[in-house]
C-alpha positions in Angstrom: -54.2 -115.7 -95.9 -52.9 -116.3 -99.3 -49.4 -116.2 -100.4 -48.0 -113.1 -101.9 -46.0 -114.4 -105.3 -42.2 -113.8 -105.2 -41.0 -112.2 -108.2 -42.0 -112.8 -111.4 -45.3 -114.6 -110.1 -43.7 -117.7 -108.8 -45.1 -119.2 -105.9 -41.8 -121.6 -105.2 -38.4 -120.6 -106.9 -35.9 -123.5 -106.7 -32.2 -122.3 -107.4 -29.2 -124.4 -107.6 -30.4 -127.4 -105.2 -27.8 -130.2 -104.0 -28.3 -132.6 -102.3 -25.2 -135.4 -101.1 -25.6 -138.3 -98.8 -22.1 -138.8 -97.0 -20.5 -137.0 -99.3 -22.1 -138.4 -102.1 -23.9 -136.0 -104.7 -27.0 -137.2 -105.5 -28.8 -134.2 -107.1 -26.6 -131.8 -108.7 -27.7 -127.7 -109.2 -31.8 -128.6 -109.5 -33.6 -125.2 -110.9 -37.4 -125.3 -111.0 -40.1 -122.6 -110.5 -43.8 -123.5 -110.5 -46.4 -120.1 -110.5 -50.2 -120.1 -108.8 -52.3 -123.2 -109.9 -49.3 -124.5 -111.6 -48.3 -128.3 -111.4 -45.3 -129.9 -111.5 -44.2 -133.4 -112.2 -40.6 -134.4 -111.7 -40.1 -137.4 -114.3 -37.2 -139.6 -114.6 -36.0 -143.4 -113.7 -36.1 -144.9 -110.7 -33.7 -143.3 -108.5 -32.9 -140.4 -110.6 -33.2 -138.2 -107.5 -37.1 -137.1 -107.7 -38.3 -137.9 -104.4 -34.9 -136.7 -102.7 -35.3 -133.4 -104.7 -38.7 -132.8 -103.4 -38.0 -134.0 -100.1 -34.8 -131.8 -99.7 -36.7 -127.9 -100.6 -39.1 -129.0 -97.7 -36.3 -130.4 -95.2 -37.5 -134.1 -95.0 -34.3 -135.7 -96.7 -33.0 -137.5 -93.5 -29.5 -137.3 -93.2 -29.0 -135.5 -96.3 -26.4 -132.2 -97.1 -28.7 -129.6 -98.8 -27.4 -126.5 -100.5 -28.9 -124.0 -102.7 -32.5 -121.9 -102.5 -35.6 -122.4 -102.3 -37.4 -119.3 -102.0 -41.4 -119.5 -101.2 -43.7 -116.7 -101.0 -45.1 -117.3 -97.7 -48.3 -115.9 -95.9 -46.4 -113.7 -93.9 -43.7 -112.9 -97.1 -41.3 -114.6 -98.8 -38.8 -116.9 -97.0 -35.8 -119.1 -97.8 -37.2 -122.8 -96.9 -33.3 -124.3 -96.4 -32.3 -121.4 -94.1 -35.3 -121.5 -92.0 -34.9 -123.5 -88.4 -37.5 -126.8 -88.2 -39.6 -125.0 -85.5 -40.4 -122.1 -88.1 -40.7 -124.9 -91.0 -43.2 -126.3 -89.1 -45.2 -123.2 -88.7 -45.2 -123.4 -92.5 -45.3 -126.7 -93.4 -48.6 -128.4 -93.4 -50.0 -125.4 -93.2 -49.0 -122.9 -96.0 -46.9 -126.0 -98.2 -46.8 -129.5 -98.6 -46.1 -133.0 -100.3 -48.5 -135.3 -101.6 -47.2 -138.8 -102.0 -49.2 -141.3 -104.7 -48.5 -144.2 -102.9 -50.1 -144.8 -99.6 -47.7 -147.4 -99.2 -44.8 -145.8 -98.8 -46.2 -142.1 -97.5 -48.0 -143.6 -94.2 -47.4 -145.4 -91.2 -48.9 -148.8 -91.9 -49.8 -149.5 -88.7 -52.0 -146.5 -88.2 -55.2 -145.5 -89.3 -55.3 -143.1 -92.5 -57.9 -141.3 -90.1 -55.4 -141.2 -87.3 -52.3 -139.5 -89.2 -53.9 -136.9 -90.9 -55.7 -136.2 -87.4 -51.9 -136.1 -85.7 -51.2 -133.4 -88.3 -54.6 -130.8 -87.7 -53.7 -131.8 -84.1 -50.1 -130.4 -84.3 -50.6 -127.6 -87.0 -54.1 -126.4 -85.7 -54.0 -127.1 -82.4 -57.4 -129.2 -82.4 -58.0 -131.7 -79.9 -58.3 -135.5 -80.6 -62.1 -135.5 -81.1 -61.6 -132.2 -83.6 -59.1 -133.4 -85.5 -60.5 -137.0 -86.3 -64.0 -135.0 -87.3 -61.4 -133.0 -89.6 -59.8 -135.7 -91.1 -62.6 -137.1 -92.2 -64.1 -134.0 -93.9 -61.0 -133.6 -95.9 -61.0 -136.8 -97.3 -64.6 -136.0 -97.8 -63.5 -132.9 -99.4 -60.7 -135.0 -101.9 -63.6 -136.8 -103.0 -63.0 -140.0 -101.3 -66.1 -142.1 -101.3 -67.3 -143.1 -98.2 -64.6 -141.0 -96.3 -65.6 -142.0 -92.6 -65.1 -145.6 -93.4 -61.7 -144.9 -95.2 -60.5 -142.6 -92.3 -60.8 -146.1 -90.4 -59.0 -147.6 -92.9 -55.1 -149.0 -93.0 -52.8 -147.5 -95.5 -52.6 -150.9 -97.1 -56.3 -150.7 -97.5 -56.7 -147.5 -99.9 -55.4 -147.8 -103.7 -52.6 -145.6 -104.9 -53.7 -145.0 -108.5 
């Protein structure tokens, strides 16, 4: 089901995020909106707070003090991603939202199969079983247009390119 757009069309409203590590602001009052078959690109120089930023509106900052709103027109109708509890984030994450890293590197577990962590997510967020799931991973790097997606399912992180 698709998402019904919060007002003025926006798909994600960002308001005010902070973000502080022990104290420590690191992001300071982040606004950003992005519409239906928008893209955004957060640019600046290394450790400018991109990757902390996007992190933080989907609650994957570890350890990190996040304020502010980020208000997403969910399935089901809009919802406030910072106030939500993980088991509901869950529900949503994956599944209705997500995070694409460039870097394989740095975005998967290097001693895992590509193949084997996307299968852990279907498994968790669709409830497939093993045998499902690793079918599934492999048509959706099939559907990315990976070449030769069975063969990079099998594939360590280290293996892929992330340009």
């Amino acid at each position: 089901m698709p998402a019904a757009a919060l007002g003025e069309g926006f798909l994600l409203d960002v308001k005010g995020l902070r973000v502080a590590f022990g104290g420590k602001e690191v992001v300071h009052g982040v606004d950003f909106q992005i519409r239906p078959g928008e893209k955004l690109a957060l640019v600046g120089e290394s450790g400018s707070g991109k990757t902390v930023t996007a992190l933080s509106v989907l609650k994957l900052a570890l350890n990190a003090d996040v304020a502010g709103q980020a208000n997403f027109a969910a399935a089901e109708g809009p919802v406030e991603l910072l106030g939500l509890s993980e088991r509901r984030l869950r529900a949503i994450r994956g599944e209705q939202i997500a995070m694409i890293f460039q870097e394989p590197m740095t975005a998967l577990n290097p001693l895992y199969s590509v193949g084997d962590q996307i299968a852990e997510v279907l498994e968790l967020h669709k409830s497939m079983s093993r045998a499902e799931a690793m079918r599934g991973a492999v048509q959706l790097l099939a559907d990315t247009g990976i070449p030769e997606p069975a063969r990079r399912a099998n594939a360590l992180p280290h293996q892929l390119s992330g340009g």
